[in-house]
N, C-alpha and C positions, 0 to 999 in steps of 0.2 A: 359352605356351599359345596356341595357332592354335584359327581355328572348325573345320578339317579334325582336328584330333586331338579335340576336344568332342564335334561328331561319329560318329568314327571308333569314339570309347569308350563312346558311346550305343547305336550300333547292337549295335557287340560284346556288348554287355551286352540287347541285347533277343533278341540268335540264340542266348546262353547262357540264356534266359528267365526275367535274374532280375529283370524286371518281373513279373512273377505269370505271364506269356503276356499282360497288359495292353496294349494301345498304346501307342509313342510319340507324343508329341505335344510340339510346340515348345517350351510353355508347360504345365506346369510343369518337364518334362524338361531341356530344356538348362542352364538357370537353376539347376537343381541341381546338376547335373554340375558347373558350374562356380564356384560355390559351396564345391563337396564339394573342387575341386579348393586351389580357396585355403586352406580350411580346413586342408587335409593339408598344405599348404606352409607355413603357423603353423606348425603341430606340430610339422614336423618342424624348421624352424629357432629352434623354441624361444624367439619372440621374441617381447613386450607387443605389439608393433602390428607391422600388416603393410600396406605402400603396395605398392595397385595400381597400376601405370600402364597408363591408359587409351589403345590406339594405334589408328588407323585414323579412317573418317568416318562420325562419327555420324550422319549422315544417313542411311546406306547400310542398306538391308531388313534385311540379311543381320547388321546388326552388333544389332540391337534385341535379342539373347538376350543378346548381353553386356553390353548393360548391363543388362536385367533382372536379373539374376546381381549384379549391384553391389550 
């Protein structure tokens, strides 16, 4: 999971309007997408626990929605 496909499937999902026609906005938006995205990858590999691995630099602006999403 990249921030360009998080993204990519946020906005998809705001031109199909099934945020209500609502705004997106960073927070709480991405953080659930990715989230929603983990959660489907439990599922679907049917396992008690699920390890993320955490890649890139936390430091960086751009990366603070994934870890909120943690």
């Amino acid at each position: 999971m990249t921030t360009g496909q998080i993204y990519q499937e946020v906005i998809r999902r705001e031109r199909n309007l099934e945020y209500g026609g609502e705004d997106v906005e960073v927070y709480p938006d991405i953080p659930k997408e990715i989230i929603r995205r983990i959660e489907a990858c439990h599922e679907k590999a049917k396992s008690e626990i699920t390890v993320i691995e955490y890649g890139g630099t936390v430091e960086r602006r751009s990366a603070s929605g994934f870890l909120g999403g943690n």
